[in-house]
TIZADREN-194634 format. One line per 2 residues: number of its first residue (from 1); for each residue x, y, z of C-alpha. Coordinates in Angstrom, 2 decimals, padded with zeros to 5 digits. Layout:
N
NUM	X Y Z  ... $
//
This chain:
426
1	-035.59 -007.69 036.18  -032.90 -006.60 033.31 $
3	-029.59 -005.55 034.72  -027.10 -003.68 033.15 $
5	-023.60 -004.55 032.71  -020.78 -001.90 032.39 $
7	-017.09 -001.78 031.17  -015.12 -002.75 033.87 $
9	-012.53 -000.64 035.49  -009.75 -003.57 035.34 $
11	-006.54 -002.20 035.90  -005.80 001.46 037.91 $
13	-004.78 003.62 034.85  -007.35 002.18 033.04 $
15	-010.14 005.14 030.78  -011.24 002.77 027.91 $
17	-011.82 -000.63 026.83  -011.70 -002.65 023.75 $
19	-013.74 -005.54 023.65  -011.53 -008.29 021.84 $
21	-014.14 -010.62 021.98  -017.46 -011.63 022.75 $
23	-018.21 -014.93 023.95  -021.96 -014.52 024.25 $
25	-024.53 -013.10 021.79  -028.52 -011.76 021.99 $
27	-030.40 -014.35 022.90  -027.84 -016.67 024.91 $
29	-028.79 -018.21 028.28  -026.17 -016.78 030.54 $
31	-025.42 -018.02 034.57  -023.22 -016.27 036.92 $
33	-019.58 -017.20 036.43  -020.45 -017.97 032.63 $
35	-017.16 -016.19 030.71  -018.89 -012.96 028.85 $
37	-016.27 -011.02 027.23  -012.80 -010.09 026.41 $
39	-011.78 -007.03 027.11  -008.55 -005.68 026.38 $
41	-007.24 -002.65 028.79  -004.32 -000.59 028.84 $
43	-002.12 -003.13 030.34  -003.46 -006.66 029.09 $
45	-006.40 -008.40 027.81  -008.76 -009.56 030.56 $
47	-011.52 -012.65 030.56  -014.82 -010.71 032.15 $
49	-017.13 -013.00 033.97  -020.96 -012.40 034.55 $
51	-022.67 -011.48 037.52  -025.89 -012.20 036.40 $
53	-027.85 -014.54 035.33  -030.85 -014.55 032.63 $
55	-030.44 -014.31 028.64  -028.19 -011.52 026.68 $
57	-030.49 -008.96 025.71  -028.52 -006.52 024.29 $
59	-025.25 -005.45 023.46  -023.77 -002.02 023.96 $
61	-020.45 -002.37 022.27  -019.24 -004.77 019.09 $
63	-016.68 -006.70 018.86  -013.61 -004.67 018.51 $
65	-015.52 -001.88 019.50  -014.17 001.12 022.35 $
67	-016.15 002.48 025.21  -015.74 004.26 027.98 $
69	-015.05 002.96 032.09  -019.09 002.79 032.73 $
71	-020.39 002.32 029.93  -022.84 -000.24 029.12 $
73	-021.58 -003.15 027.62  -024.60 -005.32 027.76 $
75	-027.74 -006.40 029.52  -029.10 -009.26 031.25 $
77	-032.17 -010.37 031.95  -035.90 -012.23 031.49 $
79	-036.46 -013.49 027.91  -038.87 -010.94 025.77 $
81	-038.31 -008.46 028.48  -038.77 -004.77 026.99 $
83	-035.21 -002.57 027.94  -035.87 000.46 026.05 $
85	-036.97 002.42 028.91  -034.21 000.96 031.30 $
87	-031.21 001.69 028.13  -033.14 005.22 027.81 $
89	-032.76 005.91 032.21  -029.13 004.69 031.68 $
91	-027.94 007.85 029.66  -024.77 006.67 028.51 $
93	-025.65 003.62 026.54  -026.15 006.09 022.95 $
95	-022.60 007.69 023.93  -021.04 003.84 024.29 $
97	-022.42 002.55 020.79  -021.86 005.75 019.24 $
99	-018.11 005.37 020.32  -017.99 001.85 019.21 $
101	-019.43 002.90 015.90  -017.16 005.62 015.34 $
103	-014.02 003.47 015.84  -015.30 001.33 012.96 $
105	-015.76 004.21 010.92  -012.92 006.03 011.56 $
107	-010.08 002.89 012.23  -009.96 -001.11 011.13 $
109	-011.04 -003.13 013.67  -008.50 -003.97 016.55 $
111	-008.70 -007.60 017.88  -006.71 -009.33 019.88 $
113	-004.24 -010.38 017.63  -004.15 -008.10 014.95 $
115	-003.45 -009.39 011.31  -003.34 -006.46 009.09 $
117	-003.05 -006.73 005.26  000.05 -004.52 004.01 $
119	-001.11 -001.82 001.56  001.04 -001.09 -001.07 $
121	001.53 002.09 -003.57  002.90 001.15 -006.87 $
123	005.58 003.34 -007.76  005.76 004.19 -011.69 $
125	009.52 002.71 -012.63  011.69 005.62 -013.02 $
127	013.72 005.49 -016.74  016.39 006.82 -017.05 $
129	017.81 006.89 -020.33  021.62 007.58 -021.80 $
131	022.22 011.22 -023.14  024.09 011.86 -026.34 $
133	024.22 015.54 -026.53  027.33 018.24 -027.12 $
135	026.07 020.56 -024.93  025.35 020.14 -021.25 $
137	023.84 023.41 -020.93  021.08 022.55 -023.44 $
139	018.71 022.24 -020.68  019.14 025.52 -018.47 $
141	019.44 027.98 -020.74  023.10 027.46 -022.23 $
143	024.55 027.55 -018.46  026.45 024.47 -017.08 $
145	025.75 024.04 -013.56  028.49 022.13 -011.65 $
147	029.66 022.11 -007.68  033.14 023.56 -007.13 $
149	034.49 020.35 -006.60  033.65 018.78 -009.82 $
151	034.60 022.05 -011.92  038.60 021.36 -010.16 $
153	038.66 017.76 -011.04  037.51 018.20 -014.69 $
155	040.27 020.97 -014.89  042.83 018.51 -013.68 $
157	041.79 015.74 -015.99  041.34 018.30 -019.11 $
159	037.22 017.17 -019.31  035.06 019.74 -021.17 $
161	032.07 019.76 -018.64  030.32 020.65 -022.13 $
163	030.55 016.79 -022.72  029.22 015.64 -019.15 $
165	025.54 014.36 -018.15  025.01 015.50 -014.29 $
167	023.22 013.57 -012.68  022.49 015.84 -009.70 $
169	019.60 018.20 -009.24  018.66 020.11 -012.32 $
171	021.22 018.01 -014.24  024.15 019.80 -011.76 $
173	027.64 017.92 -012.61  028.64 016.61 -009.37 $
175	031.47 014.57 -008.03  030.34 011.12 -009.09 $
177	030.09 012.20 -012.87  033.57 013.11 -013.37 $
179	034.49 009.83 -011.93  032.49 008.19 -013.86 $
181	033.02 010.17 -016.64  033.92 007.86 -020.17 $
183	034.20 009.96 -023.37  033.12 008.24 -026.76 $
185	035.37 007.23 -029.69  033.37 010.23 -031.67 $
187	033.69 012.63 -028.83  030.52 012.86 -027.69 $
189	029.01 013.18 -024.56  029.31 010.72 -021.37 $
191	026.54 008.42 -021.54  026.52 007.78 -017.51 $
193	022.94 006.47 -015.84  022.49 007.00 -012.35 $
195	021.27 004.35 -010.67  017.22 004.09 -011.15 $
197	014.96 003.82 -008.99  012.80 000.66 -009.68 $
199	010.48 -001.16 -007.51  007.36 -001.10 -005.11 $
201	006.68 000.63 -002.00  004.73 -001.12 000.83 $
203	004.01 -000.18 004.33  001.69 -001.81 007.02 $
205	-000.52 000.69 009.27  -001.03 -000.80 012.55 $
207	-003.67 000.49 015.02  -002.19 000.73 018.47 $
209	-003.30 -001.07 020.83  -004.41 000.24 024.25 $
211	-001.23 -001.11 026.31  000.13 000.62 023.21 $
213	-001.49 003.74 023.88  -000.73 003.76 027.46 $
215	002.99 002.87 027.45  003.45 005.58 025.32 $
217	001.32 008.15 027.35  003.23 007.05 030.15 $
219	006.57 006.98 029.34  006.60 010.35 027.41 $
221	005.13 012.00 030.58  008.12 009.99 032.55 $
223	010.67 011.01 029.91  009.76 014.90 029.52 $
225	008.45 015.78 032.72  011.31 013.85 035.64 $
227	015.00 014.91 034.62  016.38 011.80 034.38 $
229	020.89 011.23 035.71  022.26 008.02 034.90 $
231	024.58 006.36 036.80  026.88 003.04 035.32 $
233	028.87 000.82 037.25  030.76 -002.65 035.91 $
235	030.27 -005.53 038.30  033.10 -008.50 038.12 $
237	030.06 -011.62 037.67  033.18 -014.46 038.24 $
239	031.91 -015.04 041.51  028.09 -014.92 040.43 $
241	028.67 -017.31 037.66  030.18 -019.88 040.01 $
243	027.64 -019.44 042.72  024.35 -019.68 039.92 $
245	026.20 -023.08 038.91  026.26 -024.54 042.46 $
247	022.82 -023.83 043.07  021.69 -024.96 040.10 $
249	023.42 -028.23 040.92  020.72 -028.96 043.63 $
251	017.83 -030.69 042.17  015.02 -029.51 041.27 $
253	016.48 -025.67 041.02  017.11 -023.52 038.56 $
255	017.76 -020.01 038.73  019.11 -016.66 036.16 $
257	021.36 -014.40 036.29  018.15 -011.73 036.05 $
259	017.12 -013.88 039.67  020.22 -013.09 041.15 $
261	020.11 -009.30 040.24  016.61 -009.48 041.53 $
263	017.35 -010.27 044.99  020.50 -008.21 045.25 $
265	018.54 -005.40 044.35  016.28 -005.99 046.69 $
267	019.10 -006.52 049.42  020.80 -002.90 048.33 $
269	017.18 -001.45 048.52  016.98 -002.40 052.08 $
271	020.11 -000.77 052.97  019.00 002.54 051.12 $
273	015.67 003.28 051.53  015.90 006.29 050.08 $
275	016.09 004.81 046.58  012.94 002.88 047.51 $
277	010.59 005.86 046.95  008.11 007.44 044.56 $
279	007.35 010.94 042.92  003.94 011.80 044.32 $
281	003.84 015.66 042.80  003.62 017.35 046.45 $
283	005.40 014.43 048.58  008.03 011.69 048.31 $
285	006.74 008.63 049.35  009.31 006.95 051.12 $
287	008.19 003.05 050.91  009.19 000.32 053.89 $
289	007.94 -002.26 051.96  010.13 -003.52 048.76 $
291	008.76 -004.40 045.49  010.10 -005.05 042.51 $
293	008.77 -005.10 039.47  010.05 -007.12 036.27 $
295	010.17 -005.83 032.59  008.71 -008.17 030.64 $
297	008.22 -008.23 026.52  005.06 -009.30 025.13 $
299	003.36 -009.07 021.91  001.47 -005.71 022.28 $
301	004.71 -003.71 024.23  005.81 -004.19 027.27 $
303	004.36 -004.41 031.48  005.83 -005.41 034.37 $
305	004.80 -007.94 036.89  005.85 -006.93 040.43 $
307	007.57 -009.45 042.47  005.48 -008.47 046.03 $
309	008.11 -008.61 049.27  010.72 -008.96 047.12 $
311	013.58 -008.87 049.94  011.75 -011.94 052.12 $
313	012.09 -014.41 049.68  014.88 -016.24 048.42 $
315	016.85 -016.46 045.07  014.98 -019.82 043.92 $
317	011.28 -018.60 045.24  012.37 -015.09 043.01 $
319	012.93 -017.05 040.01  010.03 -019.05 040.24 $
321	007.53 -016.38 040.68  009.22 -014.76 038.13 $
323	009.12 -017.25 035.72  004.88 -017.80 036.56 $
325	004.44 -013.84 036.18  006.35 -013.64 032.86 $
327	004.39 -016.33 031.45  001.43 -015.69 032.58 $
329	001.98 -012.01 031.32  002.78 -013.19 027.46 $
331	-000.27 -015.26 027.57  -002.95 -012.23 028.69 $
333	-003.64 -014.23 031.61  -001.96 -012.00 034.19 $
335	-003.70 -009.91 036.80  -004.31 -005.95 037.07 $
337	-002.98 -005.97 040.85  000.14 -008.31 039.59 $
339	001.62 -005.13 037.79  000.60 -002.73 040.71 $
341	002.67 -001.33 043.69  006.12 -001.94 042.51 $
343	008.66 000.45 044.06  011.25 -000.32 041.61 $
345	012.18 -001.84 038.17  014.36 -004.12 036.73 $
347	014.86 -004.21 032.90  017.29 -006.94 031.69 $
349	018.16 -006.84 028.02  021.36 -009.24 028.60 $
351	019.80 -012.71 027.17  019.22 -009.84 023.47 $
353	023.07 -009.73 023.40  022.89 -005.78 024.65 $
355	025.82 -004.45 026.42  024.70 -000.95 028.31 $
357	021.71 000.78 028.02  019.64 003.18 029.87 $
359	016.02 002.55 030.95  013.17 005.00 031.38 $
361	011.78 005.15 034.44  007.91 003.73 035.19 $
363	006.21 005.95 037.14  005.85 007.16 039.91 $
365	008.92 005.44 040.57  012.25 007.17 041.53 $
367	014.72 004.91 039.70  014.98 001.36 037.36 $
369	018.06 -000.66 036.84  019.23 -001.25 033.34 $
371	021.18 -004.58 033.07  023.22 -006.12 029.90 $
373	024.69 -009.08 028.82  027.57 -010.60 031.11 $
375	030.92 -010.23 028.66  033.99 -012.30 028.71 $
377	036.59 -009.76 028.24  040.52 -009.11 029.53 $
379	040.46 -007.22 032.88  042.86 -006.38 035.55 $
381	043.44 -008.00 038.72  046.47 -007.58 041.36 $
383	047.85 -005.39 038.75  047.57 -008.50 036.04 $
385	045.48 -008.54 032.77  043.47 -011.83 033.17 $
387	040.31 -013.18 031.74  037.13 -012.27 033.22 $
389	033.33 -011.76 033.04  031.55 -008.29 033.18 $
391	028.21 -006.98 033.67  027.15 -003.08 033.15 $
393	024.49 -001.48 034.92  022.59 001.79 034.42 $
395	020.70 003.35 037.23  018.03 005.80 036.21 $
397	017.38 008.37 038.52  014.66 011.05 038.66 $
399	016.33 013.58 040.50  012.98 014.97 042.58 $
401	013.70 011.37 044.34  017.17 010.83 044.48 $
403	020.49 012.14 044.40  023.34 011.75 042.70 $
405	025.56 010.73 046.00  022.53 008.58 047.22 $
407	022.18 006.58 043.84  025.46 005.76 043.58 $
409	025.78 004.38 047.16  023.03 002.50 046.32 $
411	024.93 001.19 042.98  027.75 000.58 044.86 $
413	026.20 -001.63 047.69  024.90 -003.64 044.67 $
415	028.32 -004.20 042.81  029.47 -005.87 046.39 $
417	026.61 -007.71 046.86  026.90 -009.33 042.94 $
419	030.23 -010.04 043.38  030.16 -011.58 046.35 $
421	026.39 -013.29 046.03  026.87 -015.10 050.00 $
423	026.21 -011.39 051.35  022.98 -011.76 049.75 $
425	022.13 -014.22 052.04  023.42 -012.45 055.30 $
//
């Protein structure tokens, strides 16, 4: 008996699916396990598996094609078997193609990596030729149209404005053409060009993705619905830098600065739980477990991979499963539930060369940590100007969740814990 496959709810935020790829068609013997599809999601793309077996007898939505959570995506069964009546009881399979059709009416086709050919508008070279005329007014009427400015310097410089192209709008003498002003050996007018404007326009039109789409639904509802404080802090990293270099001494070790920030934040989080919460509309949520997750770039935008019982583990296990995540991430191979249940965020734009910035926060978390580059830079210690390494960091803070007085206890237990990194370990 035919059964029908749907599009998959793969990730918790996730409405609609694009199918990147197919890796089946009509008529194919397919077993259980067999790879079917790929379908990209809000948050990554995604290899589906079948959980049938029989031949591919239809399918609901093409290649690069958009349908809904539910929809049918294909169907599986008996070779020759008749499916009209079963697509025709399934309701929703005219909706699905229907929506797959209109996206490749309406928008090019979005794979799963993109290659779109630039379209260019050819803009008509704009002449602009040298005027010989005694008049400037010729052209409005016998008036001269000049700004203040330029009336005062050709009075100071004894130029008849009679004898001067402008070059601004409606050939209105402006600053530049009595600077530039050159009178002929036979007195006649300037014969200054403004600069033309010669050459092609190009652009490249892009369909966004679905992370694409959902980062930015996201964030704007983040960024205009919680009011967002910020809170900065410098952290001395002497003491940092010289700890990272012992441990990275040991073999077989080798940890970040971002590792180290990681599990101090982690350690702070423990201390105040109150930053450890989430906007849940009617409630706080005050979480007991600690969970960070880890900006990451990637091709289509950004997600971030949640580092699960963050404060249990050590600095080298944090960089390790940091480093898997991340790479895993930028290769589409990561997991819905790895980016799910963080209870804070981490975004590290140091290793970019960026000094301070401010994050905005991923929902429905209460705060994220902005983190920059460490800089070598004169600072003073025991009243002397020495040499030194610092580190900014900018704590976003939706202020349903947390305080100003609570943050920055929070940002403060941080600073001690990066400058002195052994207290991480206590």
């Amino acid at each position: 008996m035919a059964e029908i496959v749907r599009m998959p709810k793969l990730s918790d935020t996730m409405t609609e699916g694009v199918v990147a790829e197919w890796h089946k068609k009509v008529g194919d013997k397919v077993s259980e396990g067999d790879l079917l599809a790929d379908i990209e999601t809000d948050k990554a793309t995604m290899e589906f598996e079948s959980f049938y077996e029989g031949v591919l007898l239809h399918i609901g939505v093409d290649k690069g094609g958009t349908a809904p959570v539910n929809a049918i995506l294909a169907v599986i069964g008996e070779k020759g078997e008749n499916i009209d009546a079963l697509l025709k009881d399934a309701g929703n399979a005219a909706p699905a193609q229907e929506k797959a059709e209109e996206v490749k009416e309406e928008a090019p086709v979005v794979e799963s990596k993109p290659d779109p050919t630039p379209v260019q508008t050819e803009v008509a070279p704009v002449q602009v030729a040298a005027v010989a005329t005694s008049t400037n007014g010729s052209a409005n009427g016998g008036r001269i149209f000049a700004s203040p400015l330029a009336k005062k310097m050709a009075e100071e410089k004894g130029i008849n404005l009679a004898n001067v192209v402008g070059s601004g709008e409606n050939q209105r003498i402006v600053k530049r053409d009595i600077e530039n002003y050159q009178p002929s050996a036979g007195g006649a007018a300037a014969t200054y060009i403004p600069a033309a404007a010669v050459g092609t326009e190009s652009y490249t039109d892009v369909p966004n993705s679905q992370m694409r789409k959902a980062i930015a639904k996201a964030l704007s509802a983040s960024k205009f619905s919680a009011p967002h404080f910020y809170l900065k802090m410098e952290v001395d990293m002497d003491n940092a830098i010289a700890a990272r270099k012992a441990i990275n001494e040991q073999e077989g070790v080798k940890i970040s600065f971002n590792d180290m920030v990681v599990k101090a934040v982690a350690a702070a989080l423990r201390r105040h739980p109150k930053v450890n919460a989430d906007w849940m509309g009617d409630y706080i949520r005050y979480n007991d477990h600690i969970h960070v997750g880890v900006a990451v770039a990637v091709e289509d935008g950004l997600v971030v991979p949640v580092v699960k019982f963050t404060d249990t583990k050590g600095i080298a296990q944090i960089g390790a499963e940091i480093k898997d995540l991340a790479g895993r991430a930028r290769e589409k191979k990561i997991q819905p539930e790895e980016m799910q249940g963080g209870t804070f965020a981490v975004s590290n734009l140091g290793m970019y060369g960026i000094e301070d910035f401010t994050s905005i926060i991923n929902p429905p978390n209460g705060c994220i940590l902005s983190v920059g580059q460490i800089k070598s830079t004169p600072v003073v210690k025991n009243g002397e100007i020495v040499p030194g390494n610092v580190m900014k960091l900018s704590l976003s803070c939706d202020h349903r969740v947390v305080d100003g007085a609570v943050g920055s206890e929070f940002l403060r237990t941080l600073k001690e814990l990066l400058e002195n990194p052994v207290r991480m370990l206590v």
